[in-house]
N, C-alpha and C positions, 0 to 999 in steps of 0.2 A: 650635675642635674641636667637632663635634658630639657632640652629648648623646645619650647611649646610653640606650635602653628598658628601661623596666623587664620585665622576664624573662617576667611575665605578661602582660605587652600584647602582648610578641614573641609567646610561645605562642598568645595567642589568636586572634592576626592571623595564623599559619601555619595554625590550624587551621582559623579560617572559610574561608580560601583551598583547601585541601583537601577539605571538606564541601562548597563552591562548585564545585568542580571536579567531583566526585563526585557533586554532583545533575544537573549540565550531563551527563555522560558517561550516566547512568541516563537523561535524555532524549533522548537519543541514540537510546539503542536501545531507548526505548520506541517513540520514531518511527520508527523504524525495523523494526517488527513482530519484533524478537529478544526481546523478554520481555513478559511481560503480555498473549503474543496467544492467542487461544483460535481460531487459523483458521491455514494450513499457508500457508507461501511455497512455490512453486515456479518452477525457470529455465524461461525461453521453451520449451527442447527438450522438457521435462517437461510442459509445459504443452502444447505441441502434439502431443504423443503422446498424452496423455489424450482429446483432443479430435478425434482419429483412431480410439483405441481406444474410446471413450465417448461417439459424438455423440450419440445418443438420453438418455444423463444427463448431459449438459453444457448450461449456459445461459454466456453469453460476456458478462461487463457492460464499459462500458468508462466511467471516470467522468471524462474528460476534459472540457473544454470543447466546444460545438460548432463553434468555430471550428476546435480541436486538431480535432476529429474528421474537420470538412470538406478542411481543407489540408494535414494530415499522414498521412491515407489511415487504413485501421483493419480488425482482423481479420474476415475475413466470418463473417458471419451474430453480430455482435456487437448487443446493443442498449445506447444511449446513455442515460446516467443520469447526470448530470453531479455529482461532487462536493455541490457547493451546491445541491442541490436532492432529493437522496437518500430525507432524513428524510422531507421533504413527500410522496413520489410511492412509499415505498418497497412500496404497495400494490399497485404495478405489476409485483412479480416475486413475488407468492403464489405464480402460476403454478410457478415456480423453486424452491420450497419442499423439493418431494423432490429435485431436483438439485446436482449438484455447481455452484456458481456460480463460475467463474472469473471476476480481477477485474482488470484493468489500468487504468493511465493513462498518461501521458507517462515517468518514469521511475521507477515503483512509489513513490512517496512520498503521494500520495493516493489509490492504493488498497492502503496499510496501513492509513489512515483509514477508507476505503469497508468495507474487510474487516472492522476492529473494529463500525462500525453493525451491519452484516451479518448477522457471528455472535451479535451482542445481540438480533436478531429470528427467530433460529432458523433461519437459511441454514447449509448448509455450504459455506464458503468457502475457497477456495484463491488466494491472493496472486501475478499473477504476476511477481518478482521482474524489475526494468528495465523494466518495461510497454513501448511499442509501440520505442523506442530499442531497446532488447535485442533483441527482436522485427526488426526492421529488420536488425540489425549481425548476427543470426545466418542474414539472406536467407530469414525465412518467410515464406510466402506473404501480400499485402495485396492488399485491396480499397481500389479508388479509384473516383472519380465521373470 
């Protein structure tokens, strides 16, 4: 017959299970740009309407690879800034400063990242949710080589 726990052991192995669980989920949607973002997600359509109605305050970043960039085609008039290299070079969108900076990647997960640097160097930034996947699946216009 197995040996039953004592009452506090049980308790307290439900409850770190629950706190584990609950900090996992709070990561979730911190990476997920749902809490702790100080910069706006928007869907591809949202995104491309802005960028029809606002080309003159629109800068288009795209922080994919440039491998992603070259083989899986990418919005026109986009400039490439890749994830890993952002911090270093982020003196290359001063210019971008009073603009709305829209930001994409492959499927918006590192440019929730991109958008958190972003808005920390005083860009206004808008996230575009599913980056160039959404973009693709909703048939908006790409640019390819």
């Amino acid at each position: 017959m197995p040996k039953k726990l004592n009452p506090l052991i049980k308790y307290t192995q439900d409850y770190l299970i629950w706190v584990a669980a609950a900090c996992f989920g709070i990561y979730i949607l911190y990476s997920k740009g749902y809490i702790g973002a100080d910069f706006v997600s928007v869907d591809v359509n949202t995104a491309y309407a802005m960028m029809q109605n606002e080309e003159q305050n629109i800068t288009l970043l795209d922080v994919r690879t440039l491998q992603e960039y070259q083989r899986d085609g990418r919005i026109a008039g986009a400039v490439l800034l890749p994830l890993g290299s952002l911090e270093e070079k982020i003196a290359q969108l001063d210019a971008s400063k009073g603009k709305k900076l829209l930001v994409y990647c492959r499927s918006g997960n590192r440019s929730v990242s991109a958008a958190r640097i972003l808005e920390g160097h005083g860009f206004s930034v808008y996230n575009i949710k599913g980056g160039i996947t959404d973009w693709k699946a909703a048939k908006l216009p790409l640019e390819t080589e």
